[in-house]
C-alpha positions as CSV (number, residue, x, y, z in Angstrom):
1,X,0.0,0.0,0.0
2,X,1.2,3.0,-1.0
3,X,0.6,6.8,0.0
4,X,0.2,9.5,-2.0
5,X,1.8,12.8,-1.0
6,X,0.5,14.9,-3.5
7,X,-3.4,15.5,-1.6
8,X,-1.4,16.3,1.4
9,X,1.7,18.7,0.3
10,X,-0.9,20.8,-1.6
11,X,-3.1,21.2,1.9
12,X,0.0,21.5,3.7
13,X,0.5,24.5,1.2
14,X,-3.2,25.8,1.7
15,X,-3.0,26.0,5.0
16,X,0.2,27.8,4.8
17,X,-1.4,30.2,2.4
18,X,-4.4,30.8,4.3
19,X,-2.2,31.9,7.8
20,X,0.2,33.9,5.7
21,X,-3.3,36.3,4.6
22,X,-4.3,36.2,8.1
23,X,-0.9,37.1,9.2
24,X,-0.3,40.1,6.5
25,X,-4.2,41.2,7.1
26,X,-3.9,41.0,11.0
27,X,-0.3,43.7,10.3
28,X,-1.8,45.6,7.9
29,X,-5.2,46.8,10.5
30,X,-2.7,47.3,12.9
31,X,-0.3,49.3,10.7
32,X,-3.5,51.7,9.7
33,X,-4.5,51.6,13.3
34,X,-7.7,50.3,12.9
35,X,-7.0,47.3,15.0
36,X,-4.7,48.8,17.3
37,X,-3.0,47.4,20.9
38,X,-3.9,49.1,23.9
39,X,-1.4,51.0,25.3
40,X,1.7,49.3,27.7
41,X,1.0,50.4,31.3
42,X,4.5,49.1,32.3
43,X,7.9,50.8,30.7
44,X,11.5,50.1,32.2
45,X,12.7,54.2,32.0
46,X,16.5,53.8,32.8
47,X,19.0,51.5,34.5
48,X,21.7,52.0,36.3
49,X,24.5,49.3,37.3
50,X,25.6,49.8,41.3
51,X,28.0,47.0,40.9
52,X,28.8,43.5,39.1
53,X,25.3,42.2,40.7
54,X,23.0,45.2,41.8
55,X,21.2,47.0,39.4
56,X,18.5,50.1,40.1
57,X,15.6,50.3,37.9
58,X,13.2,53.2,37.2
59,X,10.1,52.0,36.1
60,X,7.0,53.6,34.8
61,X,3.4,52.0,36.1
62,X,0.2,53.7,35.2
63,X,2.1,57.8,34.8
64,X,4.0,57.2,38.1
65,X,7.7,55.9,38.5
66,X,9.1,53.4,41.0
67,X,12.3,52.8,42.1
68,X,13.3,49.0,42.1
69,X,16.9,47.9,43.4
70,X,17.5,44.0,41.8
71,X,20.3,41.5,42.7
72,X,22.4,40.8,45.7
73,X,20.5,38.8,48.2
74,X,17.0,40.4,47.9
75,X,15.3,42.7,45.7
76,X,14.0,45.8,47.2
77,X,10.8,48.4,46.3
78,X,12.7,51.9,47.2
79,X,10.2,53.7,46.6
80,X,7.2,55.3,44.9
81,X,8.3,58.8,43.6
82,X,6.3,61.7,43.8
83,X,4.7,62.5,40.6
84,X,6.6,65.4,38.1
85,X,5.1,68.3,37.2
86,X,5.0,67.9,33.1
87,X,3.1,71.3,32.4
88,X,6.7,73.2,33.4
């Protein structure tokens, strides 16, 4: 018994077809912005190396920063920073 690959290269290459359309239509809403991603609410603003292990992060949350200090035995919140005055 033998089986024929023919039926199931050229559904192979259907189905390839098919997700490359959805994946070019999905890009191309998105690139006019009619099917747009909501906004990020988290953004890593700067880093700043302490030493070979410590690292302190400024991170942006929902319009307010935090201060984050990673590495070395524990990782620490620092602190919440006031908010800054954008208007001046």
């Amino acid at each position: 018994m033998t089986i024929e690959t023919g039926p199931w290269l050229q559904a192979a290459g259907a189905l390839a077809a098919v997700l490359l359309l959805l994946t070019l239509g999905a890009r191309g809403l998105r690139w006019r912005g009619i099917a747009t991603r909501p906004g990020r609410r988290m953004a890593v603003q700067e880093v700043l190396a302490l030493d070979a292990r410590r690292r302190l992060l400024l991170l942006r949350c929902d319009g307010r920063e935090v201060l984050l200090l990673t590495g070395g035995n524990q990782d620490a919140l620092i602190g919440w920073l006031p908010a800054r005055d954008d208007t001046a």
